[in-house]
C-alpha positions, 0 to 999 in steps of 0.5 A, a space after each residue: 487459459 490464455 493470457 487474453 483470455 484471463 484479460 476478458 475473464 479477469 484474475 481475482 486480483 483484478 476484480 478485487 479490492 485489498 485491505 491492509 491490517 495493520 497487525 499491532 493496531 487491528 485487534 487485541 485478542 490476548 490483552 496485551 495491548 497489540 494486536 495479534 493474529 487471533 485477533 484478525 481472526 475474529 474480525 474475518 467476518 467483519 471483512 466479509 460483511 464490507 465486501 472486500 476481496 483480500 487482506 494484506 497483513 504487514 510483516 508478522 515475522 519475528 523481530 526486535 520491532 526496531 521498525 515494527 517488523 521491517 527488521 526481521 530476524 527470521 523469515 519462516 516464522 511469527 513473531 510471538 507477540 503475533 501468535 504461532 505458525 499454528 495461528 497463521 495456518 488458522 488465518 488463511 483456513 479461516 480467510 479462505 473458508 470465507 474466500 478471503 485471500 491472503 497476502 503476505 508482506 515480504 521484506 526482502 532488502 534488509 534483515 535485523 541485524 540480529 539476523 543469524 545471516 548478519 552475526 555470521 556475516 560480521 563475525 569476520 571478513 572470512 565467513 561464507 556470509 560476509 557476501 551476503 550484505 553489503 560491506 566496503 572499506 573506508 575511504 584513505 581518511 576513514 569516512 564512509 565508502 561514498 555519500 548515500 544516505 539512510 532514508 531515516 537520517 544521517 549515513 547509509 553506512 555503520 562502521 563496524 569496529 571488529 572487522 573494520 569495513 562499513 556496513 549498509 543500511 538504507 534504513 535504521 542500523 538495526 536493518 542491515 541491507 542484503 546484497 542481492 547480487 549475490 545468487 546464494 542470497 537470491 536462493 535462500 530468499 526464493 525459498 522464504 517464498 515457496 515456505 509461505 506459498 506452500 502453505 497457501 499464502 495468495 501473494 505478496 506485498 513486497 517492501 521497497 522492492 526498487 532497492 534490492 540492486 544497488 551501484 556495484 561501482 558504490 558512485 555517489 549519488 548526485 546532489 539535487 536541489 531540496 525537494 518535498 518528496 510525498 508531499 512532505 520535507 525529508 531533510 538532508 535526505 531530499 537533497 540527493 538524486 538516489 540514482 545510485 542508491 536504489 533502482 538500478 536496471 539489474 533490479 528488474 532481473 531479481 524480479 523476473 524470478 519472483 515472478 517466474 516463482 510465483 507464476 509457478 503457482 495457480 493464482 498468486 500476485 506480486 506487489 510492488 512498494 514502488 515509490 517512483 516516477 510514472 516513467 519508472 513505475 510503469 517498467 516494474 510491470 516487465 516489458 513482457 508483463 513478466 515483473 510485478 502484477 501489480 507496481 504500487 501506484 501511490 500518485 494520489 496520496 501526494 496530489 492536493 485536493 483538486 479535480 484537474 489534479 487527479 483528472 490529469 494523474 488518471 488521464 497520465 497513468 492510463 495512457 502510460 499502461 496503454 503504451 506498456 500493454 501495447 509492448 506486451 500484448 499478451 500480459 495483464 497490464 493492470 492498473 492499481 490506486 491507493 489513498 491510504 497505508 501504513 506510511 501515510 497520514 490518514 485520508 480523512 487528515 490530508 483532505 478533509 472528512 467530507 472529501 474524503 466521502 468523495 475520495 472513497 469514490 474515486 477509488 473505488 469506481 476507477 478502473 483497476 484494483 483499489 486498496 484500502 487501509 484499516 480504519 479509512 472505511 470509517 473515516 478514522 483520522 490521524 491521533 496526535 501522539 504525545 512526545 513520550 509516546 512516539 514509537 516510529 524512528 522515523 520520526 525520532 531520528 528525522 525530528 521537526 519534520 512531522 516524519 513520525 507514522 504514528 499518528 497513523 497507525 493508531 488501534 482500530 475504533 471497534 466500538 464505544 467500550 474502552 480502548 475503542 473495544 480494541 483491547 481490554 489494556 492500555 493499547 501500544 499506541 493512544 486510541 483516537 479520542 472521537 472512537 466513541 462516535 466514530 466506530 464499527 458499531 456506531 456506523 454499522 448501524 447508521 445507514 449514512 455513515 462513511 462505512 455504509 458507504 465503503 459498504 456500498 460502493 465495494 458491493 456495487 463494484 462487485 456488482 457492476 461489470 462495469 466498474 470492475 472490468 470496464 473500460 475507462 473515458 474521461 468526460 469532457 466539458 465539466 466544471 473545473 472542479 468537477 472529475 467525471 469519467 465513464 465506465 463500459 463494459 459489454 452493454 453497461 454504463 456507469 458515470 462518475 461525477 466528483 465534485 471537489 469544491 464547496 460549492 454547488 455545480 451543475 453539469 450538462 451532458 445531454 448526449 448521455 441521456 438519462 440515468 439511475 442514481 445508484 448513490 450519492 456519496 451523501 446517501 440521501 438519494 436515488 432515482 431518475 435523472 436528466 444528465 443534461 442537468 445533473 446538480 452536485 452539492 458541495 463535495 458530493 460524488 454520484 454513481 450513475 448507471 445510463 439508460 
């Protein structure tokens, strides 16, 4: 199969829709009071009931849990917390039997240190590894080699007293970062990932993957004046341009051989955690579409909720993929849109409960892939964490900010039993106090609830070549805060319409004609209309199929 042809025809990661699991808050199968990975098990069917296409589980590899799995201390196995490698080979059987994909995160710029790479590597300045991670001498008065900062506070550099050089760290201390200059370093981690391809695995989420590369000249980072990054204040970090630090252009090298790898499979998909600006995402994809399938674009979850704000990011990003299709005609240029993860507070928490109905729309009816996080289907919000519970160093290390992710990971709401029917135990982190209302079973039986909505729009895009595969217009002449586009593809026509305020507004676009009323994000009403006089009620959203 051509590229172009697999364009018409589509990959499974083009038409489908990916969920995240959290593995520590999805479900408890053992009673310890974290989930584990017969946990998920039990729940394939529930996921093949929603209609989605894939799970992306985060890092389930052995590790001290400094930062829940990001600091891993080996890449071939599982955490026993999580289960066996018996327990994962039973997952993606299962998941496959129900033709679920399975994606696995990677975690390829840092290790624990309790990695046996990194006690070899500073064992002494002589060990074969000592290349493998990044080491530097002091400056003449003993700081640090240069000024790059830890994302999660203070220094990016540890001094290390037996072997007197500093070590670094773009995270925690505990996470020690590879140095991916160093081609035995690349090899021992393509291996990682032909161990999880060969055992079935469809893909990889790949974590921080713009700062596997970093200055070998270790300049400075320039300063820059304090920004709220994401939507939210990170300290002294946001005080720095991190030009040095991460990004560098020989990281898209490293990329090409994931790809290369990867490509070496039948199916597989690469994603990207890109937290860039449009102009540099959109080079992840590879000039010849030879990176990253997919480069995680996060724009929404740090827009406000207003309509001419997402109107201009779609507009934006569609027009930056043309231009990048445009250089590499034959590749998949494919967009991607996330409201939700593991890192970022709840849906239903930045904008409001009702919006989030409509936010649910939006992304599951733009073009490209959408993902979804555990428990936004039902409308789950942050949980406020009490002090002597918070877990995340994010945010203990970075205190005031409101930097911790607790809030939003908190265990998935199952049922009304105790704990939510997540666990019979006290759960790792507090159960959200509304879990007797909002839950699985609660909302599987209310035909208007916000998971018989994510239901119904996932089931709908299935359906729909249109929303799949289509092509994608902005329509003009709406109300300020409205957002309506149209979706093509052969002889189908769908159209959008969003309404972001309180308020009622009425839209007029004769030239479309009539059209089905498939749903409305209130789920209350179907039928004929005249879209030259299409009413909106306050925060609702319409799928509207033309006649």
């Amino acid at each position: 199969m051509t590229h172009n042809d697999q364009r018409v025809q589509g990959l499974w990661w083009q038409h489908g829709v990916i969920y995240q699991i959290y593995p520590c808050s999805f479900k408890d199968s053992n009673g310890d009071g974290i989930g584990d990975l017969p946990g998920i098990i039990s729940k394939l069917d529930y996921l093949q009931w929603l209609g989605v296409d894939a799970i992306w589980v985060s890092p389930i590899y052995p590790s001290p849990m400094a930062d829940f799995g990001y600091d891993v201390v080996d890449y071939a196995d599982i955490e026993p917390t999580f289960g066996t490698l018996a327990d994962f080979d039973h997952l993606l059987a299962q998941a496959h039997a129900r033709n679920l994909k399975v994606i696995l995160d990677f975690v390829p710029n840092h290790t624990s240190w309790e990695h046996p790479w990194f006690r070899e590597s500073r064992s002494s300045r002589d060990n074969p590894k000592r290349d493998w991670y990044l080491w530097a001498d002091p400056k003449p008065d003993g700081s640090p080699p240069n000024n790059w900062l830890s994302a999660f506070g203070g220094s990016a550099w540890e001094w290390d007293e037996a072997t007197e050089q500093y070590y670094l760290h773009s995270f925690l201390k505990q996470q020690p970062d590879l140095n991916w200059r160093n081609l035995e370093v690349r090899r021992a981690m393509l291996d990682v990932l032909r161990f999880w391809l060969d055992r079935g695995v469809d893909g990889f989420r790949i974590d921080v993957i713009q700062r596997l590369i970093k200055d070998a000249e270790l300049r400075d980072d320039p300063p820059s004046r304090r920004w709220a990054a994401r939507g939210k204040d990170l300290g002294k970090y946001a005080t720095q341009k991190h030009i040095y630090s991460m990004n560098r252009p020989e990281v898209h090298d490293v990329i090409r051989e994931f790809r290369r790898l990867l490509d070496s499979y039948d199916d597989r998909v690469a994603i990207g955690e890109t937290h860039l600006p449009l102009d540099e995402l959109i080079k992840f994809y590879g000039q010849q579409g030879d990176e990253l399938h997919l480069p995680f674009n996060f724009t929404f979850m740090y827009l406000p909720w207003r309509a001419r704000a997402f109107r201009y990011a779609v507009n934006a990003y569609e027009a930056a993929l043309r231009r990048q299709q445009e250089l590499a005609p034959t590749a998949v240029i494919w967009p991607n849109h996330v409201l939700g993860n593991h890192d970022e507070h709840r849906i239903a928490s930045r904008f409001g409960k009702t919006q989030a109905r409509v936010a649910a729309m939006l992304l599951l009816t733009l073009r490209g892939m959408p993902t979804l996080y555990y428990g936004d289907e039902i409308g789950m919000t942050n949980v406020d964490i009490p002090p002597e519970r918070e877990l995340d160093p994010w945010g203990k290390q970075v205190p005031g900010l409101g930097l911790g992710r607790d809030p939003e990971r908190t265990p998935m709401q199952w049922d009304a039993r105790p704990n939510a029917g997540f666990s019979t135990a006290e759960p790792w982190l507090p159960v959200a106090p509304d879990y007797k209302v909002v839950n699985v079973k609660a909302q599987r039986a209310d035909p208007t609830s916000m998971l018989s909505l994510y239901r119904r729009l996932i089931w709908t895009r299935k359906a729909s070549s249109a929303l799949h595969s289509g092509s994608y217009h902005a329509v003009d002449n709406v109300p300020q805060n409205c957002f309506a586009y149209l979706r093509e593809h052969a002889e189908q026509r769908m159209l959008m319409a969003l309404n972001f305020s309180d308020d009622e507004h009425r839209l007029s676009l004769p030239d479309l004609g009539a059209g089905q009323l498939l749903i409305s994000t209130h789920l209350d009403r179907e039928g004929t209309i005249d879209l030259a006089a299409l009413s909106l009620r306050g925060h609702e959203g319409v799928i509207v199929e033309l006649l």
